[in-house]
C-alpha positions as CSV (number, residue, x, y, z in Angstrom):
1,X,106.2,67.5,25.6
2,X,102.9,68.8,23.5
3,X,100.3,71.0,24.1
4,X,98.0,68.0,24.7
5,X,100.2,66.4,27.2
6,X,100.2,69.8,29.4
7,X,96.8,69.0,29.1
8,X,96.8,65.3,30.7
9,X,98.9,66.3,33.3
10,X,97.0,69.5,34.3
11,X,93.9,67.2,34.1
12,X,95.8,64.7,36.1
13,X,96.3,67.2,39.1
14,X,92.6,68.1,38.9
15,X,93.3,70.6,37.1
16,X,90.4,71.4,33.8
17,X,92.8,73.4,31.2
18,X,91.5,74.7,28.1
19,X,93.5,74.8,25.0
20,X,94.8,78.4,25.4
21,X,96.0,76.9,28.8
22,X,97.9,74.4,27.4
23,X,99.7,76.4,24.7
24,X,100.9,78.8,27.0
25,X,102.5,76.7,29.6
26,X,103.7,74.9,26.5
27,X,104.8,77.3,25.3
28,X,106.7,78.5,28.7
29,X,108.5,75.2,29.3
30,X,110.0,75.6,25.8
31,X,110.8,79.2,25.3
32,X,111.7,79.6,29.4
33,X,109.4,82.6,29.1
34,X,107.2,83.8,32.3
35,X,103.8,83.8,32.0
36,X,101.5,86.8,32.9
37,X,97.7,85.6,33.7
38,X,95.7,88.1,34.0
39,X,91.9,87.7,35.3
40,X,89.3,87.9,37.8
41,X,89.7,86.8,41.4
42,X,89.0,82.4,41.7
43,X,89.3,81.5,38.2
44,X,92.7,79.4,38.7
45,X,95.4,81.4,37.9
46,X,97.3,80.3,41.4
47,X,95.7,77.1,41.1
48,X,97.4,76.5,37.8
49,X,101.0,77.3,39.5
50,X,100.0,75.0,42.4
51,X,98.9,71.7,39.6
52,X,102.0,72.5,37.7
53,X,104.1,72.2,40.7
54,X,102.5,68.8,41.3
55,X,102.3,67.2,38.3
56,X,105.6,68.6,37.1
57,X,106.9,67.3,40.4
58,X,109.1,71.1,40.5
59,X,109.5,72.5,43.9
60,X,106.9,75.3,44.3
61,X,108.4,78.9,45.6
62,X,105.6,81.5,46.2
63,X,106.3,85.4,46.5
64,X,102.8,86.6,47.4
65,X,102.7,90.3,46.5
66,X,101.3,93.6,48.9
67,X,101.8,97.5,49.1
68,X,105.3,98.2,49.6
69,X,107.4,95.1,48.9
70,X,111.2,95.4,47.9
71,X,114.1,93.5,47.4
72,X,114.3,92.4,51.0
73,X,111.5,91.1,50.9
74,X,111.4,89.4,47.1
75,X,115.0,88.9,46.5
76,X,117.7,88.9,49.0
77,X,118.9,90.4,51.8
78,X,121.4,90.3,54.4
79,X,121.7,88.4,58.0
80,X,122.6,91.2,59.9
81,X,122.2,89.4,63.4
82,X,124.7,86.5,61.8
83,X,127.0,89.4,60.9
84,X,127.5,91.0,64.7
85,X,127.4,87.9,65.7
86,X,130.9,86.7,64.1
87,X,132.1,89.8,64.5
88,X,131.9,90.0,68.3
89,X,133.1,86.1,67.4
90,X,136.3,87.9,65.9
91,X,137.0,91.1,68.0
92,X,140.2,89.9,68.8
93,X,141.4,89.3,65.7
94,X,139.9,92.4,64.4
95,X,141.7,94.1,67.4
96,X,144.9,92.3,65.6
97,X,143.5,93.6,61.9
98,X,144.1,97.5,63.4
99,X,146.9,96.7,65.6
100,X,149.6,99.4,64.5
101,X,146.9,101.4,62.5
102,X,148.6,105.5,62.2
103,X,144.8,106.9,62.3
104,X,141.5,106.7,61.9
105,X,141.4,106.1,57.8
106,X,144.0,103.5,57.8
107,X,141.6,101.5,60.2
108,X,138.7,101.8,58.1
109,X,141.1,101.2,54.8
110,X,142.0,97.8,56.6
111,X,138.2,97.2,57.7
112,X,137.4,97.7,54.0
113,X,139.5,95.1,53.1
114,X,138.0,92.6,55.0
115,X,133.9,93.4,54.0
116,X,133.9,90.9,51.8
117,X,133.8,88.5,54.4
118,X,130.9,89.7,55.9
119,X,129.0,89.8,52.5
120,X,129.7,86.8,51.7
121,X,127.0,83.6,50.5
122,X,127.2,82.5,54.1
123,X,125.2,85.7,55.3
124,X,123.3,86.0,52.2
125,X,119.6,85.6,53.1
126,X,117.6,84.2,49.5
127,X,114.1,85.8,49.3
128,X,111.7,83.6,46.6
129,X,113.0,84.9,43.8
130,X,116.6,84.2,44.5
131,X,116.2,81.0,46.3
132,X,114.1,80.2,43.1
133,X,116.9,80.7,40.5
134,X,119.9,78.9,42.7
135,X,117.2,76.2,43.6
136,X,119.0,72.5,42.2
137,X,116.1,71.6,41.1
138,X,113.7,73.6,38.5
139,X,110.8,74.9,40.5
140,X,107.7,76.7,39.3
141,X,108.3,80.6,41.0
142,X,104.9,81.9,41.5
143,X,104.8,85.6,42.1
144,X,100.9,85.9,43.3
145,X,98.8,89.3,42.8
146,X,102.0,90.9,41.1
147,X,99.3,94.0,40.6
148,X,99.4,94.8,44.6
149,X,103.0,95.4,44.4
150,X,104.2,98.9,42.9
151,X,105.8,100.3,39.7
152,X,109.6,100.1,41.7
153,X,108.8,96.9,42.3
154,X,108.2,95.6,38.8
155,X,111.8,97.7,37.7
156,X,113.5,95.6,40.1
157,X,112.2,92.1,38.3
158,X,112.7,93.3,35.3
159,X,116.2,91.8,35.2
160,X,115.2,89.2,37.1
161,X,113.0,87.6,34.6
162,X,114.8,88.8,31.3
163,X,118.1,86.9,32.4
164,X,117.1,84.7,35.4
165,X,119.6,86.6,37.4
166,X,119.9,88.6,40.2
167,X,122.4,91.8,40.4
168,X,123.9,91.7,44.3
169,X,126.3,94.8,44.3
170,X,128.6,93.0,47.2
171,X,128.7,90.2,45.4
172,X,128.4,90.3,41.4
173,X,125.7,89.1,39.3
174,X,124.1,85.5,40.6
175,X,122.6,83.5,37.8
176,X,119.5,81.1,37.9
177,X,121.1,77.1,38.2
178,X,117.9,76.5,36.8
179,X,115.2,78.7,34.6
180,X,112.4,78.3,36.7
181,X,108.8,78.0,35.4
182,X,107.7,81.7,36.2
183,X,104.2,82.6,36.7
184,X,102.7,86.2,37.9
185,X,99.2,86.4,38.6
186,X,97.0,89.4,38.4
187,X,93.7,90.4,39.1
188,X,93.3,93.8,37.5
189,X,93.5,95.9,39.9
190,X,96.4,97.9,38.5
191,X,97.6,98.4,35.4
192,X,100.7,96.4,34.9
193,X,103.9,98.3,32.9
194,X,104.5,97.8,29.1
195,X,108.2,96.8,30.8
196,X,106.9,93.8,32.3
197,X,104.7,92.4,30.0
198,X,107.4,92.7,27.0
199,X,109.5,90.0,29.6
200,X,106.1,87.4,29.8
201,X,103.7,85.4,27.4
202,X,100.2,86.3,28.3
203,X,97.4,84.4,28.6
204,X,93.6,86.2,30.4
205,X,91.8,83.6,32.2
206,X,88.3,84.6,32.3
207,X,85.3,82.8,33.6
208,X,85.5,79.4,32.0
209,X,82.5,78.1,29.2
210,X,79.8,76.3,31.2
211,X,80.5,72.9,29.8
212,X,84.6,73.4,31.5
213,X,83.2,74.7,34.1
214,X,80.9,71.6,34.9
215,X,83.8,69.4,34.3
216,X,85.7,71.2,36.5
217,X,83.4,70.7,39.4
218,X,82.8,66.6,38.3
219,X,86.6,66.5,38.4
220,X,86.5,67.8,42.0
221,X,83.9,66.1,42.8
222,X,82.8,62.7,41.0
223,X,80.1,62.0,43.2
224,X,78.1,64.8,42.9
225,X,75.7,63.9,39.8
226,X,75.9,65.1,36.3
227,X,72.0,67.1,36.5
228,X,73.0,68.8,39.7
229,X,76.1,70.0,38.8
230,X,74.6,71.3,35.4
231,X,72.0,73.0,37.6
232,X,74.1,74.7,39.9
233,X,76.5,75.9,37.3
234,X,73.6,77.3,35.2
235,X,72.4,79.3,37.9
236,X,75.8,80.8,38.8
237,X,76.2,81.8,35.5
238,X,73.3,83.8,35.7
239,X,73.9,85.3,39.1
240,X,77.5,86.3,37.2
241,X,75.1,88.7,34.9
242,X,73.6,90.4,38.3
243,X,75.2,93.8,39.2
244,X,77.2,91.7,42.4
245,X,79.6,93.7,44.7
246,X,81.6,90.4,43.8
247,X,80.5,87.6,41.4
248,X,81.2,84.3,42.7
249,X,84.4,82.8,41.2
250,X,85.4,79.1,40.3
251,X,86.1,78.6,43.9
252,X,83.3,79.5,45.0
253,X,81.6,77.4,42.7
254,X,83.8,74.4,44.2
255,X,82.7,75.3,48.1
256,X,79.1,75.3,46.6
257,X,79.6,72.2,45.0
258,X,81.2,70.8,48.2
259,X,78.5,72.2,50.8
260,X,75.6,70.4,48.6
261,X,77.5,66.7,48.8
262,X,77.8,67.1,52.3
263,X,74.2,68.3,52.2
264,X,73.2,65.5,50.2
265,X,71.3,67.5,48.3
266,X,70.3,66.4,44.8
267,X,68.2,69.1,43.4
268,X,68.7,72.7,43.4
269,X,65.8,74.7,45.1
270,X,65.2,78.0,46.1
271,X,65.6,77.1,49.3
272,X,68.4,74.7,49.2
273,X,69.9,78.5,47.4
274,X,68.9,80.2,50.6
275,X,70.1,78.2,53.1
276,X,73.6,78.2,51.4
277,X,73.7,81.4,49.8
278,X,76.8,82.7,51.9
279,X,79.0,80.6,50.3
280,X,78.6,82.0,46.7
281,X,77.6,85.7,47.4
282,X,79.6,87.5,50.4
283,X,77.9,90.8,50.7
284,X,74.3,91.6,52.3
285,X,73.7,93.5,49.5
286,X,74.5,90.5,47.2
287,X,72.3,88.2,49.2
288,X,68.6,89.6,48.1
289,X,69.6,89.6,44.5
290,X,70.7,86.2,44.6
291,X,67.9,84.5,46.7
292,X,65.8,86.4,44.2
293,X,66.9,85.3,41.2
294,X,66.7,81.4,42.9
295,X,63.0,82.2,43.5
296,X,62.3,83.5,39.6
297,X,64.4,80.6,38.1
298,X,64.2,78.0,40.0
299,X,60.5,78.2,41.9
């Protein structure tokens, strides 16, 4: 595979990819690198997780990030219900097990013994990373907004994604069955460790160049005509350059595109902006300047 077949079958999936795109899923496939993408909120970086998953045809496994994830959460854990359970399952056999016992530390030598078959694969619970690696087929992991997680957090996948393996003390050292396509998405809002990014190939999606950006929305949308969607683009580059509590994003620019076909709208007006302006700008604040800048440019 080339960079410029990545590229026909991101397009493929609907998916506009630039060339630094390409090259760095390229790139990923053949090195079995992760990929950090790094950029502002709607721009497709869990989009292009979601087309690779589809065009690759690789199961997708999503870890979406927050405050205070762990291990239990993100690798494995333990059935603890599915443990009592056998074990009231097995209380006479147990009762057998300490039959004869002389005291109390003999009993818990001989329960000691026995542990490993109540940490065993049968009561391992996999969390997305680990159900990722042991997958039988190679997925696409997608860890999602990787910077809303924690620096403890980030230690405990730096083995994860140097080795593809995951370090269960009851159990030894479980290696990936496959190398999955790893992805971590960030939006900035935390600086991510020198640790991390030493493991991952980088690429920074910003904002794309209006001409992708327009082909992005005719790709989404074929019936919405070429002068329209040149129009509306435009203008949402320029309300990008307003001081906005929150610029609208690629997505945003999709729900516009979408609200104007069911709209049947074929020119952009100021008051076609007005009566749709909450679906680009979602502040009050952000409103005025936007419906303001519709009546300057496009009055």
């Amino acid at each position: 595979m080339t960079e410029n077949k990545v590229k026909e079958l991101l397009r493929s999936g609907g998916y506009i990819a630039d060339e630094a795109i390409a090259t760095a899923v390229f790139l990923a496939l053949r090195m079995e690198k992760p990929i950090l993408i790094e950029g502002p909120p709607g721009v497709g970086k869990t989009g292009l997780a979601k087309t690779l998953s589809q065009v690759m045809d690789f199961p997708l496994v999503r870890l979406q990030c927050y405050e205070g994830i762990d291990e239990g959460k993100a690798l494995y854990d333990w059935e603890y219900g599915k443990q009592l359970l056998y074990t009231q399952m097995l209380r006479t056999q147990l009762d057998n097990q300490l039959c004869g016992a002389s005291d109390l530390r003999e009993a818990v030598d001989r329960l000691a013994s026995e542990e490993s078959l109540f940490f065993s694969k049968n009561f391992l619970v996999q969390r997305p990373v680990l159900r990722s690696f042991l997958s039988e087929k190679r997925s696409v992991l997608l860890i999602d907004e990787i910077d809303r997680s924690d620096d403890e957090f980030e230690a405990l996948l730096l083995e994860c994604l140097s080795d593809f393996q995951v370090s269960i003390p009851e159990l030894g050292v479980l290696e990936a069955n496959n190398k999955p396509l790893a992805i971590l998405t960030s939006n900035g809002t935390r600086m991510i460790s020198d640790a991390l990014r030493r493991r991952c190939l980088y690429l920074y999606i910003d904002y794309p160049e209006m001409e992708r950006e327009v082909m992005i929305v005719r790709a989404r949308f074929p019936d919405l005509c070429d002068e329209l969607a040149q129009q509306m683009v435009g203008f949402l580059r320029k309300v990008r350059e307003l001081n906005l509590r929150k610029p609208p994003s690629v997505s945003e620019t999709l729900d516009w595109a979408e609200v104007l076909s069911i709209l049947h709208v074929t020119n952009l007006t100021p008051e076609v902006v007005a009566n749709t302006v909450g679906v680009i700008s979602k502040h009050q604040a952000d409103l005025k300047q936007v419906t303001e800048l519709a009546a300057a440019e496009l009055g």
